[in-house]
C-alpha positions as CSV (number, residue, x, y, z in Angstrom):
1,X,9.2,-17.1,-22.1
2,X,7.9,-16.0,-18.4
3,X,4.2,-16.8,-18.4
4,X,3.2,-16.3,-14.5
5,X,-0.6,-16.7,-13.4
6,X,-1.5,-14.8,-10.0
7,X,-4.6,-15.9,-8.8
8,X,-6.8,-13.6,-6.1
9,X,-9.1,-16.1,-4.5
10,X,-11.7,-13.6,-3.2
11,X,-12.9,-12.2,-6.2
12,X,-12.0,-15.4,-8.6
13,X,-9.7,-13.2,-10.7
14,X,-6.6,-14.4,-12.5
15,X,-4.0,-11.7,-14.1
16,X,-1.0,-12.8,-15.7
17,X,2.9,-11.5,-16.0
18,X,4.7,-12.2,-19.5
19,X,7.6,-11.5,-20.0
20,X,10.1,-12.4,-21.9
21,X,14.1,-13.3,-20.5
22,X,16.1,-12.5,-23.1
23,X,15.0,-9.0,-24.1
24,X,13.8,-8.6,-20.1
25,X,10.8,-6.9,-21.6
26,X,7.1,-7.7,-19.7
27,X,3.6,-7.1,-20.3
28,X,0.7,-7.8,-17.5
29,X,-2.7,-8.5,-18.3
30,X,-5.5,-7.9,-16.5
31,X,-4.0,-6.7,-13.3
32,X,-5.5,-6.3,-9.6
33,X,-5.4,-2.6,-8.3
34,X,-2.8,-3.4,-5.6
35,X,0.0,-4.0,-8.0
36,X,2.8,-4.9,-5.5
37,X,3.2,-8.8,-6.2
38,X,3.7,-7.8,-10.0
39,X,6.6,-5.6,-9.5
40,X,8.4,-7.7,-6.8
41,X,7.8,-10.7,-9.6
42,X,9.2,-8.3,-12.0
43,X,12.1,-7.5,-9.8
44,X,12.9,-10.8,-8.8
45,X,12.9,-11.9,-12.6
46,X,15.4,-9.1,-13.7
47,X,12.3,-8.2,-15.9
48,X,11.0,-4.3,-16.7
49,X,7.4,-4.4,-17.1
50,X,6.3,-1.9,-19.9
51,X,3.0,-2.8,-21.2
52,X,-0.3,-3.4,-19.7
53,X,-3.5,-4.8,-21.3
54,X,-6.9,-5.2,-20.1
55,X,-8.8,-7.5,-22.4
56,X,-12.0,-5.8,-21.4
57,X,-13.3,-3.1,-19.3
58,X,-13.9,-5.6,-16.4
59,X,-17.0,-5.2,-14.5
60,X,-16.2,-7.0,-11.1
61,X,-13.1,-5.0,-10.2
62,X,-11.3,-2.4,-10.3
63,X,-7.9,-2.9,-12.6
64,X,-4.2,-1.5,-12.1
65,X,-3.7,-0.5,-15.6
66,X,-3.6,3.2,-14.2
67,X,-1.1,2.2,-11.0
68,X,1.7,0.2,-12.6
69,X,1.6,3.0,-15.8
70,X,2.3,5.7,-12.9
71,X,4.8,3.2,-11.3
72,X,6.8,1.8,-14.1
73,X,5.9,4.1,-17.8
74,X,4.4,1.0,-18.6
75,X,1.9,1.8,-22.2
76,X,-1.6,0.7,-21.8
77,X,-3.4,-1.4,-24.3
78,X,-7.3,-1.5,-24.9
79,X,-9.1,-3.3,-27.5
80,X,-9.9,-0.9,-30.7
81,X,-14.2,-0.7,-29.5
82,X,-12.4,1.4,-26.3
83,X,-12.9,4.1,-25.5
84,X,-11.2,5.8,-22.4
85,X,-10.5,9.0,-20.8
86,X,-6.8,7.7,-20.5
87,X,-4.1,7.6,-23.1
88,X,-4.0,4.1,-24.6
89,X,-3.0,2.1,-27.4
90,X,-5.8,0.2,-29.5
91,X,-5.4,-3.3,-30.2
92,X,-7.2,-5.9,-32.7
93,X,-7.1,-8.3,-34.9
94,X,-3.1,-8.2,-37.0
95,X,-1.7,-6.3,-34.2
96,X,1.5,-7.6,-32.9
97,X,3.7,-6.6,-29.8
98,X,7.1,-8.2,-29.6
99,X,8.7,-8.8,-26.2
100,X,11.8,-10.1,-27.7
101,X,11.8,-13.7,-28.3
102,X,7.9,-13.5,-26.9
103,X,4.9,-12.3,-29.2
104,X,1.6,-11.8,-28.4
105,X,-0.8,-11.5,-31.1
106,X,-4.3,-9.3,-29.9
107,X,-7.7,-11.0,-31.7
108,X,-10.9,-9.2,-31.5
109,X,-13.5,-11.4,-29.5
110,X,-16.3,-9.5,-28.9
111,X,-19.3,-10.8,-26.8
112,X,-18.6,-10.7,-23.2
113,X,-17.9,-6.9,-23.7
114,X,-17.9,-5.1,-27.3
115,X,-14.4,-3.9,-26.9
116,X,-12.9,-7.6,-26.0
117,X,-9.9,-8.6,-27.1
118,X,-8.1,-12.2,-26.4
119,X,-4.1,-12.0,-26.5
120,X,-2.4,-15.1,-28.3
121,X,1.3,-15.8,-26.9
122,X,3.7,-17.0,-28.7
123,X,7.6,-18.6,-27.8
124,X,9.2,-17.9,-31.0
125,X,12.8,-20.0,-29.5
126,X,10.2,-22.5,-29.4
127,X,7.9,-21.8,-32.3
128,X,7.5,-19.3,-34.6
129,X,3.8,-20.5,-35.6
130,X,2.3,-22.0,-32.7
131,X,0.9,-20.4,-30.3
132,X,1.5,-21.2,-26.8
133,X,-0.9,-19.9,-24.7
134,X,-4.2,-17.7,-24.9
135,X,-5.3,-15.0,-22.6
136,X,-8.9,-15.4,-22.7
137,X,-9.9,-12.4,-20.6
138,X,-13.8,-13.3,-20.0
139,X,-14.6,-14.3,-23.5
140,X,-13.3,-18.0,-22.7
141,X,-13.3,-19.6,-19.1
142,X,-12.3,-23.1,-18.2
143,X,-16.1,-24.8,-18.1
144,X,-18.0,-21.8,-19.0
145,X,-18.1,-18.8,-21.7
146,X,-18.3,-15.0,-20.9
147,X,-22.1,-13.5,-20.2
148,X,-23.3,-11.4,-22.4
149,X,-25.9,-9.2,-19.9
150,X,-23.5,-7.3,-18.4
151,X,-24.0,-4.2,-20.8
152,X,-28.1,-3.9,-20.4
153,X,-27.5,-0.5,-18.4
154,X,-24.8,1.2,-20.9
155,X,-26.9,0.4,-23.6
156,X,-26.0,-3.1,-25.2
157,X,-28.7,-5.9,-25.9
158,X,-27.8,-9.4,-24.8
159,X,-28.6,-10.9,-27.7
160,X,-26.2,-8.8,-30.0
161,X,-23.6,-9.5,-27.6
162,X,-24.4,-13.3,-27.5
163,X,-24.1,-13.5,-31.0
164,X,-20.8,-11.3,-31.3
165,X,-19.8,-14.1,-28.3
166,X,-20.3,-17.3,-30.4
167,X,-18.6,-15.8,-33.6
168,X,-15.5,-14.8,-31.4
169,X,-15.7,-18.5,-30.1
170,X,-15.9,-20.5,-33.5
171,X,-14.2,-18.2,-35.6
172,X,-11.3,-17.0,-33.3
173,X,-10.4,-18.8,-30.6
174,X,-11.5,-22.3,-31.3
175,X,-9.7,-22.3,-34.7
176,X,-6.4,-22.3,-32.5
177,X,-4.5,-25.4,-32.0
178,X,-5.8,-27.8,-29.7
179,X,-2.6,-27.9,-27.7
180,X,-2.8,-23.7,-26.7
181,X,-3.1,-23.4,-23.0
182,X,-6.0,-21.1,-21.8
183,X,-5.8,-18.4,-19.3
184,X,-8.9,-16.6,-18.5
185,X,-9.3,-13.8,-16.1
186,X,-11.7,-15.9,-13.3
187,X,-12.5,-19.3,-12.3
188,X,-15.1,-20.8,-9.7
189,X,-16.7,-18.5,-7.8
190,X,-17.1,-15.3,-10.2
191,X,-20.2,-13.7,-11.3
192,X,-19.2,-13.3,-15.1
193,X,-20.0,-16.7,-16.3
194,X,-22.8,-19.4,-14.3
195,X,-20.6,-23.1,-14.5
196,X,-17.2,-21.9,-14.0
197,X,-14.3,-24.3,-13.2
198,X,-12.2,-24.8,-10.3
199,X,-9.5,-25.1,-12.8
200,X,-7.3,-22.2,-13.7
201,X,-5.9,-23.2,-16.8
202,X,-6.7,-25.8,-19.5
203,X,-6.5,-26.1,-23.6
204,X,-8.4,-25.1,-26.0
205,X,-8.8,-29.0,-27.3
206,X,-10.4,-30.2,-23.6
207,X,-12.6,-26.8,-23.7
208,X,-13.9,-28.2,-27.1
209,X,-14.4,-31.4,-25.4
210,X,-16.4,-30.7,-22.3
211,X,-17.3,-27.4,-22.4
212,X,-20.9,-27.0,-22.3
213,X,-21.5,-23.7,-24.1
214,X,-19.0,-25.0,-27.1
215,X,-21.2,-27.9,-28.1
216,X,-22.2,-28.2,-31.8
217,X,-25.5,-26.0,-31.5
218,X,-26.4,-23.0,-34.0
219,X,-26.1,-19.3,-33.1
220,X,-29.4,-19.1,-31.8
221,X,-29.5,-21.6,-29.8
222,X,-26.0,-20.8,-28.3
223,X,-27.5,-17.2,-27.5
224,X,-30.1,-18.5,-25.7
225,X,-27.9,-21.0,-23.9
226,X,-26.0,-18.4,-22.4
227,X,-28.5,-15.6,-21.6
228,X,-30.8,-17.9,-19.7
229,X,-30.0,-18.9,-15.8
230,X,-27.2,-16.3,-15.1
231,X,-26.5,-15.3,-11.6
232,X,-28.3,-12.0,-10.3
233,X,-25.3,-9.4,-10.9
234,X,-24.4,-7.3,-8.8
235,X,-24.9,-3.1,-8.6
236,X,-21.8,-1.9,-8.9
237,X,-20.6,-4.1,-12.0
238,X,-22.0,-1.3,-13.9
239,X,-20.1,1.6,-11.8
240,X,-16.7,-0.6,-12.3
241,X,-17.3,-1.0,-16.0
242,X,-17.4,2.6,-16.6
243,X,-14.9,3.1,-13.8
244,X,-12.3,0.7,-15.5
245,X,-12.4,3.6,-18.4
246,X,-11.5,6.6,-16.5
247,X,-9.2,8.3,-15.2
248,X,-8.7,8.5,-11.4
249,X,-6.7,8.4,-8.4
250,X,-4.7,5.6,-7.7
251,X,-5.3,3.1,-5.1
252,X,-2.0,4.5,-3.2
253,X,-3.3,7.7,-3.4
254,X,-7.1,6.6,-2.4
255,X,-5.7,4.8,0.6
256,X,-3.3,7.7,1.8
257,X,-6.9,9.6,2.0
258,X,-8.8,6.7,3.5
259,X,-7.1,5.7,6.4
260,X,-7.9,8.4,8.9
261,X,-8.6,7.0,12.8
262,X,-12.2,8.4,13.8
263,X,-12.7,8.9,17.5
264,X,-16.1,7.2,18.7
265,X,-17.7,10.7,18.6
266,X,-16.4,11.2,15.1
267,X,-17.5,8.1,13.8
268,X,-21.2,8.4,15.0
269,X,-20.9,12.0,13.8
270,X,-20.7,10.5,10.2
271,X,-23.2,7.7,11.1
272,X,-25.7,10.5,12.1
273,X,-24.8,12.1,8.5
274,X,-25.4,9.0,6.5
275,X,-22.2,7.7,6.5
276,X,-22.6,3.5,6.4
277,X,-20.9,1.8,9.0
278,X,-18.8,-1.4,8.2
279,X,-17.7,-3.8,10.0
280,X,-15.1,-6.5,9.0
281,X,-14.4,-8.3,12.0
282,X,-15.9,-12.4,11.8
283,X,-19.6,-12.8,11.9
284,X,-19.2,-14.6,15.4
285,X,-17.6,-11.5,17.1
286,X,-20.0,-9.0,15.3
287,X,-22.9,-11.2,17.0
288,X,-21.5,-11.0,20.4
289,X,-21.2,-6.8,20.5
290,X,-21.3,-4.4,17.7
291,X,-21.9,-0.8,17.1
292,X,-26.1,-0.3,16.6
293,X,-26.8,0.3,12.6
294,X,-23.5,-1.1,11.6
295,X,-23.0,-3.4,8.7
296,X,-21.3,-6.5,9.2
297,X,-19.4,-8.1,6.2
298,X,-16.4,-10.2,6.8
299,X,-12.9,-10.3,5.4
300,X,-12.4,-13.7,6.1
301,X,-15.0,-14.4,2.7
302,X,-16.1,-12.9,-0.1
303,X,-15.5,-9.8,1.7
304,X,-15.3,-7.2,-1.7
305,X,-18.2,-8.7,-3.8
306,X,-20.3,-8.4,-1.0
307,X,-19.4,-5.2,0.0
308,X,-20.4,-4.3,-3.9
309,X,-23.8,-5.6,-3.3
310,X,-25.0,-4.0,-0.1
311,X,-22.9,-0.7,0.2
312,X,-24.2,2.1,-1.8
313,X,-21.4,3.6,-3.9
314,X,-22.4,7.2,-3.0
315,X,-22.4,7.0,0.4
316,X,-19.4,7.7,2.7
317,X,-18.0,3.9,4.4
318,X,-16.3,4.4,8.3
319,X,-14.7,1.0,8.8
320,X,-14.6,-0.9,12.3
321,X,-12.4,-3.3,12.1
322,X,-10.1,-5.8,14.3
323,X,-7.0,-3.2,15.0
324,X,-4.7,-3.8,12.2
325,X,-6.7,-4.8,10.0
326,X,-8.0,-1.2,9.1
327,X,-5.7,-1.4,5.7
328,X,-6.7,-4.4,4.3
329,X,-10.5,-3.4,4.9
330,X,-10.5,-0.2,3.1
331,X,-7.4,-1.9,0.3
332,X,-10.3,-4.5,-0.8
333,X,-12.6,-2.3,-0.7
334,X,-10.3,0.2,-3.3
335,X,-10.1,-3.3,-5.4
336,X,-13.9,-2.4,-6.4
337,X,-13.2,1.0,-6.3
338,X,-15.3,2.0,-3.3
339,X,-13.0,5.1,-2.7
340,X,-15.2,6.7,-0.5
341,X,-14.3,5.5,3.1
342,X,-14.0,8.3,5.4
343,X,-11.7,7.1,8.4
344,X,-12.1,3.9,10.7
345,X,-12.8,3.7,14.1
346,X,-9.6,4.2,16.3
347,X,-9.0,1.1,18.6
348,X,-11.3,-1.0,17.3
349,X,-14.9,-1.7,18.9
350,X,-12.6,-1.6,22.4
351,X,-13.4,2.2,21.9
352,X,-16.9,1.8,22.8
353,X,-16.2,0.3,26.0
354,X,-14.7,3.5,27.7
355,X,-17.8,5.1,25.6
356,X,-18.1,7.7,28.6
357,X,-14.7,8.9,28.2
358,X,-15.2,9.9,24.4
359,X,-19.0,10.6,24.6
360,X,-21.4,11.8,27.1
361,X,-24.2,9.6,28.4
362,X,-26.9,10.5,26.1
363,X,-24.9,8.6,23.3
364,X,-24.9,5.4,25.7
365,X,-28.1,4.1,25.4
366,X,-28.4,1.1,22.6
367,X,-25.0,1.5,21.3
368,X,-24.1,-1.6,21.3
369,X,-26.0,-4.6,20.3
370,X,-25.9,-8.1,19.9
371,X,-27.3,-10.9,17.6
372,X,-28.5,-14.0,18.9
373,X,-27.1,-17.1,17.5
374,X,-29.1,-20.1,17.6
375,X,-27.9,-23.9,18.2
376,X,-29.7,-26.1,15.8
377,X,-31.7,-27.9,18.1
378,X,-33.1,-24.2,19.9
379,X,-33.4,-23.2,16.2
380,X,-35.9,-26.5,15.8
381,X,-37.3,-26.2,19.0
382,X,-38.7,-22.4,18.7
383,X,-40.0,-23.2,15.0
384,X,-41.7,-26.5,16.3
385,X,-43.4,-23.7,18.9
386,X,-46.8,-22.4,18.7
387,X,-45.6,-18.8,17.9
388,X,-42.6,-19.5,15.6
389,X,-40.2,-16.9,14.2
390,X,-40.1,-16.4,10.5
391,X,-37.2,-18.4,9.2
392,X,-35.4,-16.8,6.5
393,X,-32.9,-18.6,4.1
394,X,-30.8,-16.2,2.7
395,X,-29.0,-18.7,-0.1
396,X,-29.1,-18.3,-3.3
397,X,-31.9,-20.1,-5.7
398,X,-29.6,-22.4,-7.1
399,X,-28.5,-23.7,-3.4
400,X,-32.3,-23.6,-2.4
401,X,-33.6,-25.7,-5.1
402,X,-31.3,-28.4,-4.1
403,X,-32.1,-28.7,-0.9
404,X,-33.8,-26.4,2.3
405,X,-35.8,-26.8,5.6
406,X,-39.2,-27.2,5.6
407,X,-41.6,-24.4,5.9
408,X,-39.0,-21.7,5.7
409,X,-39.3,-19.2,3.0
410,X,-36.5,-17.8,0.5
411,X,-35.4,-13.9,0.5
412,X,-31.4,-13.9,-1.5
413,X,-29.7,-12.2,0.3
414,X,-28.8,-9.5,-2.7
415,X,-32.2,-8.7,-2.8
416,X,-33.0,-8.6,0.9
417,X,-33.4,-5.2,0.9
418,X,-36.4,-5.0,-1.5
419,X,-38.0,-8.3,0.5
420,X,-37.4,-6.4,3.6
421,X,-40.3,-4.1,2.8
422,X,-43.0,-6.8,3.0
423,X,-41.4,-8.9,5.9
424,X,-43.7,-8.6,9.4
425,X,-42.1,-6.4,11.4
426,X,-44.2,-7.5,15.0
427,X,-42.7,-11.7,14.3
428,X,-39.3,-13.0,15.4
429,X,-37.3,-13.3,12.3
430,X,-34.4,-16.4,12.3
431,X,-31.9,-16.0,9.4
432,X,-29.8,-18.5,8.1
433,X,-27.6,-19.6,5.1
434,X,-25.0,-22.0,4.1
435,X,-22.4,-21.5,7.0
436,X,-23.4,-18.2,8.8
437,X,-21.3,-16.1,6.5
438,X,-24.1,-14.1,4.6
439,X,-27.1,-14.9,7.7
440,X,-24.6,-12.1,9.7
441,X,-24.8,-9.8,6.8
442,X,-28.1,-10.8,6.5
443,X,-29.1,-9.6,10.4
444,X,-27.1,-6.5,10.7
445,X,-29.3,-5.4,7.5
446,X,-32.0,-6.0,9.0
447,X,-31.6,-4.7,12.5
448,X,-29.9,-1.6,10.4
449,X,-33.5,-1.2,8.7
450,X,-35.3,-1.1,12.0
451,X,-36.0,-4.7,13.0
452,X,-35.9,-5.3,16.8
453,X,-36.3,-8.9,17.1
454,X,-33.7,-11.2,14.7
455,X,-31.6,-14.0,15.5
456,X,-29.1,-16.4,13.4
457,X,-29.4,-20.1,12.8
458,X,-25.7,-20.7,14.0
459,X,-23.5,-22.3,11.1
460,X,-26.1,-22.2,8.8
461,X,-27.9,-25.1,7.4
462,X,-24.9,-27.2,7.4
463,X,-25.0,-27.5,11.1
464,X,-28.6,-28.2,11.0
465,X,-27.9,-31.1,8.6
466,X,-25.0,-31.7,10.9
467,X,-27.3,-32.2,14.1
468,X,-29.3,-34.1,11.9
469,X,-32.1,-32.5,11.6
470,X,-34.2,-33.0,8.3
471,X,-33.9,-31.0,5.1
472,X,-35.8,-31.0,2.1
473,X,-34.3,-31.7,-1.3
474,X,-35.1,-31.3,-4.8
């Protein structure tokens, strides 16, 4: 047996090759769009890939079911609640595909998703009875269980999830053997779960250990445990969900579409039009010159989960980016299925600065602008003044209750938008966060939505602490 994880740091997502080496057969679960790295694996291993599951319709990112069935004939396999617009196999509880000396065996575990399935592996050279491995999909993490909110808007309660959750739990997946390695589909740093584990892989005896949401409790009180104190999700977990069922183009195809260079003219053209303007260079060089109205959101972090939060999906996306890196702006982008980029801007931001040369002189004025990034101690000194800015921290709750600088107030910075209405617009407004990631996203929203005076806290509240200057804690 060939069990290989890939891991995607930036949205927390595992998928998972296995194949098996006798037969050469291979089935991936829970793919990434960009399918490259499964069929150079593939290739490397000698291995034909010809099945493809997705334990759920997955709700933080687009999936390559629909790319590696163009690319390889691979058959696609849903859980039998499915329902698609694609041709599929339906999978559940006694259904068995045989690799060869490799079995997986699908089990129904509703909860995270009603059409949830888990996929039991088996090494039959090995053993013909137990199983060794279990491909969780969201039901199951390592320090966490699936949420079951993630259906409010198509129609699903909660609390008939959450109980369809702790059923799959105690009656599926926890009467496996202790020794089953589990393989779910994220770790740290995903929305679908709230306590999520660094770890990538662990067994179902140590999840039955330390897992909080698996301690003896009764239904009832498991339901509540797990619909109270989730993270805020974001808009367009919804639009993937019901993405992740349909048929559509291909990120190949999207990309081949996508990547058109946009003179300066042609880019403020679209601007003018609606179009929202992205930029993906680091937050420091977006600070020091960037096009007026443009949205800064980094690649160098959570670059597509973000980008899920603030862009609209209906809106057409031009991309300024550092040359070169035009591909890999609009690829992660097609990993959440924001298709709709309409070019980037040729050159770079460099373009602007022969702006006379591609646009006459009435364009000139306020084209570009810069943020002002604050030391800590010029930070401290202008709120100690008599006419302070209004310092905004733009963490999340979680990170505020544990600690924060005094007299500042809280806006997330998911819901910035919404607080923006309310926030003075004739006071200095200072931003900041953790590291100065989300405080540039933060400012370029806000000077986006008209306000004139805003500034950074540079590196965030960790340089603050770092200068040592006094925080608050809980």
């Amino acid at each position: 047996m060939i069990l290989r994880q890939f891991y995607l740091n930036c949205l927390a997502h595992a998928s998972y090759l296995v194949g098996d080496e006798r037969s050469a057969l291979a089935a991936v679960v829970d793919p990434q769009r960009d399918v490259d790295q499964y069929l150079a694996f593939a290739a490397d291993h000698r291995l034909r890939i010809t099945h493809v599951f997705l334990t759920h319709f997955h709700a933080d990112f687009i999936a390559g079911h629909l790319e590696l069935r163009d690319r390889t004939g691979a058959a696609i396999y849903l859980g039998r609640a499915a329902n698609a617009e694609y041709a599929f196999t339906a999978v559940g509880d006694g259904s068995v595909i045989d690799l060869g000396d490799v079995r997986i065996e699908a089990l129904e575990t509703p909860g995270h998703t009603p059409e949830s399935i888990s996929l039991v592996v088996y090494d039959t050279t090995t053993s013909a009875t137990t199983p060794a491995a279990v491909l969780t999909g969201d039901t199951l993490f390592v320090g966490d269980v699936g949420r079951p909110d993630l259906r409010a808007a198509l129609g699903w309660s909660a609390v008939d999830l959450g109980g369809m959750l702790f059923n799959s739990l105690h009656g599926k997946l926890l009467a496996l053997p202790d020794a089953t390695l589990v393989y779910p589909a994220h770790g740290a740093g995903s929305l679908c779960g709230k306590a999520l584990s660094k770890d990538t892989v662990s067994t179902i005896g140590e999840q039955r250990r330390v897992n909080y949401a698996l301690r003896p409790m009764s239904q009832a009180a498991f339901v509540d445990l797990v619909t109270t104190d989730q993270p805020e999700a974001p808009a367009y977990f919804t639009y993937d969900a019901v993405l992740n069922s349909r048929e559509r183009p291909t990120l190949e195809e999207a990309l081949a579409r996508e990547l058109q260079p946009l003179t300066l003219d042609q880019l403020l053209a679209a601007q003018h039009a609606g179009a929202q303007v992205l930029d993906t260079r680091d937050p420091a060089e977006f600070a020091a010159a960037h096009l007026a109205g443009s949205i800064n959101i980094g690649l160098g972090g959570q670059y597509a989960t973000w980008a899920g939060t603030i862009l609209d999906t209906t809106s057409p996306i031009v991309i300024v980016a550092q040359p070169g890196a035009e591909t890999e702006s609009a690829m992660r982008l097609g990993r959440i299925g924001f298709d709709q980029v309409a070019g980037f801007l040729k050159g770079g931001l460099a373009a602007a600065a022969n702006r006379g040369a591609e646009s006459d002189a009435s364009h000139n004025d306020g084209l570009i602008v810069s943020t002002d990034r604050l030391s800590p101690d010029v930070a401290a000194q202008r709120l100690a003044s008599a006419q302070p800015p209004l310092a905004i921290d733009v963490r999340s709750p979680g990170e505020r209750a544990e600690k924060w600088i005094a007299d500042t107030t809280h806006r997330p910075l998911n819901s910035l938008r919404t607080a923006a209405l309310v926030l003075p617009r004739d006071r200095p407004l200072l931003v900041f966060c953790a590291g100065g990631y989300r405080s540039s996203m933060a400012a370029s929203l806000l000077q986006r939505d008209g306000f004139t005076n805003v500034s950074e806290l540079a590196g965030g509240i960790a340089a603050w602490e770092a200068a040592g200057l006094p925080v608050s804690r809980g």
